[in-house]
C-alpha positions as CSV (number, residue, x, y, z in Angstrom):
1,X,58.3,23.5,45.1
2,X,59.4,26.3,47.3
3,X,55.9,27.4,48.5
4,X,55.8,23.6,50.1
5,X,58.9,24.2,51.7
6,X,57.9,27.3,53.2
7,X,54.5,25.8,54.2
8,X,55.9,23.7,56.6
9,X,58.6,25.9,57.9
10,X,56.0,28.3,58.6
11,X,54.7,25.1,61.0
12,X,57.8,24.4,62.2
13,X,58.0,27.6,63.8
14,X,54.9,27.3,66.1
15,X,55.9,24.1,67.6
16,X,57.1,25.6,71.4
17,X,61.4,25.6,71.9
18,X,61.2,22.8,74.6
19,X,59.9,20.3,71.1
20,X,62.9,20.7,69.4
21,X,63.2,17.2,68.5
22,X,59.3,17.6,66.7
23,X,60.5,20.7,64.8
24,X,63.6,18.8,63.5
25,X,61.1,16.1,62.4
26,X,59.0,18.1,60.9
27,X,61.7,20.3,59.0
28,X,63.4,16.8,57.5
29,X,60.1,15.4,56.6
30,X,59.5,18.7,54.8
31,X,62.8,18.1,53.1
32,X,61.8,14.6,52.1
33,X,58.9,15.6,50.7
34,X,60.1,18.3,48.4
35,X,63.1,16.0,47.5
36,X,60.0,13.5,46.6
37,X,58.2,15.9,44.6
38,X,61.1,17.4,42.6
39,X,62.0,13.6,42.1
40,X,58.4,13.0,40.3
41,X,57.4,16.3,38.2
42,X,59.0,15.7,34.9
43,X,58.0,12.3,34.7
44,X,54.4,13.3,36.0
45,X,54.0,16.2,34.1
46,X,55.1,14.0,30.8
47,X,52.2,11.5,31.8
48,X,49.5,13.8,32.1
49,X,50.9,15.6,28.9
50,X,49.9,12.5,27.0
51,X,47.1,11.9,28.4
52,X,45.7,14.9,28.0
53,X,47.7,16.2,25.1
54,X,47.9,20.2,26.3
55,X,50.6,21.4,28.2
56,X,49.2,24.0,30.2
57,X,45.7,21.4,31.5
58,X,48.8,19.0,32.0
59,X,50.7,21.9,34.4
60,X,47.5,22.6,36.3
61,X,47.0,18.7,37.3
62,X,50.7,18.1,38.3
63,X,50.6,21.2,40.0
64,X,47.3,19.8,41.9
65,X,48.3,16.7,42.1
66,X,51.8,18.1,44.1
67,X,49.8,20.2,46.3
68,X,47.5,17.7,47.5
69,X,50.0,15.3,48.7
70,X,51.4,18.0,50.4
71,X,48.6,19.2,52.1
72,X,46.8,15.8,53.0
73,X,49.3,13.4,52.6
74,X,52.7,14.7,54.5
75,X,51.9,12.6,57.3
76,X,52.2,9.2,55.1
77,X,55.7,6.9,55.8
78,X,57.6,7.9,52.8
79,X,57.4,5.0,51.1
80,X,53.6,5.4,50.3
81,X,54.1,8.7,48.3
82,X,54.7,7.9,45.3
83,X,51.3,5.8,44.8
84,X,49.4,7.7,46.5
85,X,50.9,10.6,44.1
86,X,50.2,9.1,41.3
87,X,46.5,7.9,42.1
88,X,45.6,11.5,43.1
89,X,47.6,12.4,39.3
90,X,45.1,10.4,37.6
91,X,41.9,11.4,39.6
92,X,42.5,14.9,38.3
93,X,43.3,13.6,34.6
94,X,39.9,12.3,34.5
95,X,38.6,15.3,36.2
96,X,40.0,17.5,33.3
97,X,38.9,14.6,30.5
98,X,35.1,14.6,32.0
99,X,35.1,18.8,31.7
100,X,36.2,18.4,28.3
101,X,33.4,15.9,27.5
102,X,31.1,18.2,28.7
103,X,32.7,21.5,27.0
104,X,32.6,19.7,23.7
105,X,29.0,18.4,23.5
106,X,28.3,22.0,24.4
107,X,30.4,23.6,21.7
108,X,29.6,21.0,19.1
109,X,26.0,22.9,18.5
110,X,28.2,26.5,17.6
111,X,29.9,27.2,14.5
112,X,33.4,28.5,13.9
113,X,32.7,32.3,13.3
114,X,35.7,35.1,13.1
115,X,34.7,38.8,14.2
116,X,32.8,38.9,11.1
117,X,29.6,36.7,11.7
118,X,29.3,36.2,8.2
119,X,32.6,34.8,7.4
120,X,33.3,32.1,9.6
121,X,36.6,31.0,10.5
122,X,38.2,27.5,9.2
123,X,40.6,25.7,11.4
124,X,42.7,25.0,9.0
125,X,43.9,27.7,7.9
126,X,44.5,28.6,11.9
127,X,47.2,25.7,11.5
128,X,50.7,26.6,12.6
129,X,53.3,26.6,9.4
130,X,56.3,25.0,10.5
131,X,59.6,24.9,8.1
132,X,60.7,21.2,7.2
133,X,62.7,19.0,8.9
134,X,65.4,16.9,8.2
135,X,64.7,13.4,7.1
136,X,65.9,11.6,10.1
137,X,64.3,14.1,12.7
138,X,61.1,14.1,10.8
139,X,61.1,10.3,11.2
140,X,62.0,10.6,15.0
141,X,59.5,13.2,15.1
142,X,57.0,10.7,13.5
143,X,57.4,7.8,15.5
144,X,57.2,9.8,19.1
145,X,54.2,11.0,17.4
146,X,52.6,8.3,16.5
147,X,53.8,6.7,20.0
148,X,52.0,9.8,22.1
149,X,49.2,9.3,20.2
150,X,48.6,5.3,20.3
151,X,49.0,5.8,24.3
152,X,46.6,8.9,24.4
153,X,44.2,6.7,22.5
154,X,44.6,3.4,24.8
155,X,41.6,2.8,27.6
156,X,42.3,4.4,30.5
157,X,43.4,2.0,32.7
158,X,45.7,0.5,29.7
159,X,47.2,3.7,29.4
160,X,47.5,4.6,33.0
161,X,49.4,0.9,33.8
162,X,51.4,1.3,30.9
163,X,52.8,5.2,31.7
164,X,53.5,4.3,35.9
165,X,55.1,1.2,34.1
166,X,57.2,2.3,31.2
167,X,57.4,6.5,32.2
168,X,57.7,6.5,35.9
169,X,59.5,2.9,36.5
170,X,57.1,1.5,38.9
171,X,57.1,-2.1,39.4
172,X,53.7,-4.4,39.1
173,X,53.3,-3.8,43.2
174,X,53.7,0.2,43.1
175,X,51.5,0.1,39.8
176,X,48.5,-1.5,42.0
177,X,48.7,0.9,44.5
178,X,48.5,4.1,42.4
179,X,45.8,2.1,40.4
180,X,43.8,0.7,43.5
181,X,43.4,-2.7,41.5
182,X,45.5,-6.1,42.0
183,X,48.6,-7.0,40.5
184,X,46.6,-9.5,38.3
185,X,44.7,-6.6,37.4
186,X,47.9,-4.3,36.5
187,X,49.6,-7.3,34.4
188,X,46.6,-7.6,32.5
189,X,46.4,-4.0,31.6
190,X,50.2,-4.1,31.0
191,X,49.9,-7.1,28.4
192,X,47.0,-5.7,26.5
193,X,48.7,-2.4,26.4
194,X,51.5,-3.5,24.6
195,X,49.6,-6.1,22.3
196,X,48.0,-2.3,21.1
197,X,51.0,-0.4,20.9
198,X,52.8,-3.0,18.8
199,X,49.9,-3.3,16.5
200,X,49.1,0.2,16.0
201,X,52.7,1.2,15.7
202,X,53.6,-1.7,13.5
203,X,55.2,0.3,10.3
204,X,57.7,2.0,13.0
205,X,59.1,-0.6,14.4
206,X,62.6,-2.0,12.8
């Protein structure tokens, strides 16, 4: 966040004395802007978590995502940020989801093998050991589970109308932005989102 910041003061200084009223401008739209982007990164990095289910290819794309508003999008009224933030978040979701397409036709045609090429390595036994929990976390933990993984597993545009919905608390007018599509489009999504998640999540419900 404060490598933004310091982008644009760095701007602000090169505008001549006699334009003090552009470097003000400039300084408190580089304020509004970092307040914007410190407003969205938990929520953004949650959404791309799910999606891509790996926290560090999560990182990189909000991280992208941030710094590509920043740099191309400053300019925009205010009020067009957050769409425009989140179509760029999702560009570079699919971006990271078409590489790993690639990556695992490619590795699908080599074997597990440890050092030793004779004795290759089973993932299983890679597995983290973790030390039980108690009953009513385990279930909590369970249920977000499940949850994470029904979303992961939705279409994309299900999934994406679903997060700006539910995650980030756009309404059906901010959704269509970020998503390029209608509002018919984004209710539709919406709907048969949730007609998913309540079927596949069924035995967690109360």
């Amino acid at each position: 966040m404060a490598a933004f910041a310091s982008l644009d003061s760095e701007t602000a200084d090169l505008i001549p004395p006699g334009k003090t009223h552009l470097r003000d401008s400039t300084q408190d739209g580089a304020r509004s802007l970092e307040t914007f982007l410190a407003s969205v990164e938990r929520k953004a990095f949650r959404i791309a978590q799910i999606a891509l289910r790996h926290e560090a290819d999560a990182l990189d794309v909000v991280q992208d995502a941030m710094m590509q508003l920043s740099t191309r999008y400053a300019a925009r009224p205010p009020e067009e940020w957050r769409p425009l933030f989140y179509r760029i978040l999702e560009n570079r979701v699919r971006d990271v989801q078409r590489r790993r397409s690639v990556r695992n036709r490619v590795m699908a045609y080599l074997p597990w093998r440890g050092e030793d090429e004779e004795d290759p390595v089973d993932p299983i036994d890679q597995a983290v050991d973790r030390a039980p929990a108690p009953p009513a976390q385990l279930e909590a933990d369970e249920a977000m589970a499940a949850l994470e993984q029904a979303i992961a597993e939705l279409p994309a545009r299900q999934r994406q109308a679903f997060l700006l919905r539910n995650f980030e608390g756009l309404d059906v007018a901010e959704t269509a932005a970020a998503m390029k599509c209608s509002q018919g489009s984004v209710k539709t999504h919406y709907f048969r989102a949730l007609q998913a998640l309540r079927t596949k999540l069924g035995e967690f419900r109360t």
